[in-house]
C-alpha positions, 0 to 999 in steps of 0.5 A: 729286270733279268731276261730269265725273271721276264721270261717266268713273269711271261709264263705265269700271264700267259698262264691266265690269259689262255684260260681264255674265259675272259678279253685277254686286255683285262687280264692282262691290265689284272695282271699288272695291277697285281705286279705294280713294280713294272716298269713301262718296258717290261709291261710292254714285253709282258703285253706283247709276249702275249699278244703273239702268242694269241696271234700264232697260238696253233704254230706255236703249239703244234712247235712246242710239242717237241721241247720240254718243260711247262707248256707256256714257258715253251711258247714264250720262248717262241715268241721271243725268236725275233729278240736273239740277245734277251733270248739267249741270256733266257734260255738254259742250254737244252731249250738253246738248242731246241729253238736252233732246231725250230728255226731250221723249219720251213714255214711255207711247209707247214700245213695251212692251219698252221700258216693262217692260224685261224680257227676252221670255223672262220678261216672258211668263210673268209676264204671264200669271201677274200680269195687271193686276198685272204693271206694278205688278210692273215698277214696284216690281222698278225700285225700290230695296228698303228695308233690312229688319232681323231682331232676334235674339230670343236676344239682344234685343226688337224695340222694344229695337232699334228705340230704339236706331237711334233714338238713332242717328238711323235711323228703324226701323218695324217689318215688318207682318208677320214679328214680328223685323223692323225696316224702315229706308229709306236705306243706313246703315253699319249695321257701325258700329253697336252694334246690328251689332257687338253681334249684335243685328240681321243684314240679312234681308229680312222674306220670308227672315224669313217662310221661317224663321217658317213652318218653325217650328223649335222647342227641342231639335229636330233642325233642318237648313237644307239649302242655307244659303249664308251663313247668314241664315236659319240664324241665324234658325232657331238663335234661334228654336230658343233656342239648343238642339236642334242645328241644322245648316246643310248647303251644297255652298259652303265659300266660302258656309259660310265667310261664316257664320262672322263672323255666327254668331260675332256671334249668340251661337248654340252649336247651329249646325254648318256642314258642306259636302257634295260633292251632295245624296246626301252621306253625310252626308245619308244618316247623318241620314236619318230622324232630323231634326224640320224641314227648310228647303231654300232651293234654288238658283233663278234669283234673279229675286224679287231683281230689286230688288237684283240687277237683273243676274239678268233678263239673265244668266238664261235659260229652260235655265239655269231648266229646269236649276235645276228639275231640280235643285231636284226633285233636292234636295227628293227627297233632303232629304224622306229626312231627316225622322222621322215627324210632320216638317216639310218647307219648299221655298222659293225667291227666284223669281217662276217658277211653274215653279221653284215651283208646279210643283216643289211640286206635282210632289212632292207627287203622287210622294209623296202615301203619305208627306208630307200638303201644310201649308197656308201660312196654318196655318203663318203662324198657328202661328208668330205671324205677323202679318195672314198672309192676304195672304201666301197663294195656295192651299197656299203662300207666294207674297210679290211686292215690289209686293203685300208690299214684300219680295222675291219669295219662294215657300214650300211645306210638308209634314208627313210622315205 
């Protein structure tokens, strides 16, 4: 496709996608539905246009108010600087010299907003949390993330897997941390491949692999993973679990348990049971009140330790809707701690980088329930399940995982034992 062609096809996407009324992934997954003619390339430049422009969007912004013509092709344009050639044939002259002029600028003179390109909102509270670590936290958020792997310990070994994407030429290393996890850098069609198809391997980053390490699930236990989506750590669990005890994965979305169904069928696993639920005080939730072994609740949260892949999420996030989340994710933890028997173990995790829907979610339970449930620190855990080098995974009594410090997305974890 002519670069010029690429660039219109990038300014009518980028058009729907900062609407921002919906994930940016599925527009864009529309998007390409809609244009079935795309080859993988151009789908990839699409995709990728995109996301950098949602990454630097109050950069490019504030740049583009000294060129001319329609809005996002200008901030396409600037997302393609780091293409010098494709540019080039792209461009009429007038934006030619435009972007010469754009590239004369300093960026360390820029003011910080523009630098960090996070809304106020939240830029304050992580500076306050990281200090002399919150640019290198800004820089590794507007980073593309690796491709992390879980190998399905049911089914194969690590190095076993690992051999195989080298026969087929992907350069796999293993995770430093989480013992299942293969890293591979690149966008490769993993469903083609043996691996995929077979079951041997599913997409987890190695933090969601290290939330599923620290809960611990063991054979023949009572496990329930309590918000499970579509399914990524339940499957984890279930191969822990080595097929047996009975592992049920709880969610309120039939469209999210209905995406777990291809994945389990892959996994050769017998002991899930997906079941949705109208809320957390499902009847259920009551009928297993005191009889479950280990409880994971990955609650719903802002999303934004994802901001390496989900980009969108700093934009269309807001301190209610965070307020909001915390309510509901105290509601949840509440309700899930009723499931457990005596000797228990209980995980709270989110994917957010908020102390607020962690830390302070975390803490507030274990004040309101201190006669019942004892905090398990998070390095004991690690250590119990094999985890390896786990000292830098910890701050205090949790699991605290940032993408600039552990390469994973940002992940919180808390666990308790029930007395």
């Amino acid at each position: 496709m002519h670069p010029k062609a690429l660039v219109d096809l990038s300014t009518e996407l980028l058009r729907a996608v900062l609407k921002l009324d919906q994930p940016a992934d599925g527009v864009v997954s529309a998007f390409f539905r809609q244009h079935r003619a795309l080859g993988s390339r151009e789908r990839h430049a699409l995709a990728e246009t995109a996301y950098t422009v949602l990454r630097q969007r109050l950069l490019f912004q504030n740049l583009a108010q000294s060129g001319t013509g329609p809005l996002e092709r200008r901030l396409v344009l600037l997302a393609w600087q780091g293409t010098p050639n494709y540019l080039l044939a792209a461009t009429e002259a007038h934006e030619q010299a435009w972007l010469d002029k754009i590239r004369q600028i300093d960026p360390a003179t820029l003011p910080e907003k523009q630098r960090h390109n996070l809304p106020d909102w939240l830029a304050a509270p992580l500076k306050d949390t990281m200090g002399d670590d919150f640019w290198p936290l800004v820089q590794a958020l507007n980073e593309a993330a690796p491709l992390d792997l879980r190998v399905n310990v049911l089914k194969a070994k690590r190095d076993e897997v690992r051999q195989a994407l080298a026969d087929a030429g992907l350069a796999a290393e293993p995770t430093p941390h989480s013992p299942w996890g293969l890293r591979l850098h690149g966008k490769p069609a993993l469903h083609k491949l043996d691996v995929f198809t077979r079951g041997l391997v599913e997409v987890q980053d190695e933090g969601s692999q290290l939330l599923a390490l620290i809960t611990d699930a063991k054979r023949g236990e009572m496990v329930v993973d309590f918000c499970a989506g579509a399914g990524g750590k339940t499957l984890a669990l279930g191969a822990a679990m080595r097929n047996t005890g009975r592992l049920y994965a709880f969610d309120v979305s039939g469209h999210r348990l209905d995406a777990l169904k291809p994945r389990l069928a892959r996994s050769g696993l017998s002991n899930v049971h997906p079941a949705q639920i109208a809320h957390e005080r499902d009847d259920r939730i009551k009928r297993l009140a005191g009889k479950i072994d280990r409880v994971l609740v990955d609650a719903p949260c802002s999303g934004l330790g994802t901001l390496r892949r989900n980009p969108d999420l700093k934009w269309r996030q807001s301190p209610k809707a965070v307020e909001e989340l915390q309510a509901k994710q105290t509601a949840i933890l509440a309700s899930a701690a009723r499931l457990l028997k005596p000797g228990g173990r209980l995980v709270y995790a989110t994917c957010s980088l908020l102390a607020a829907e962690n830390e302070a979610v975390a803490e507030a339970f274990t004040a309101a329930n201190a006669a019942q449930f004892e905090v398990l620190p998070a390095l004991q855990a690690l250590e119990a399940a094999r985890v390896e080098a786990p000292a830098p995974l910890v701050a205090g009594p949790y699991l605290r995982l940032w993408p600039h410090r552990h390469q994973t997305d940002g992940f919180f974890a808390a666990a308790w034992q029930k007395r």
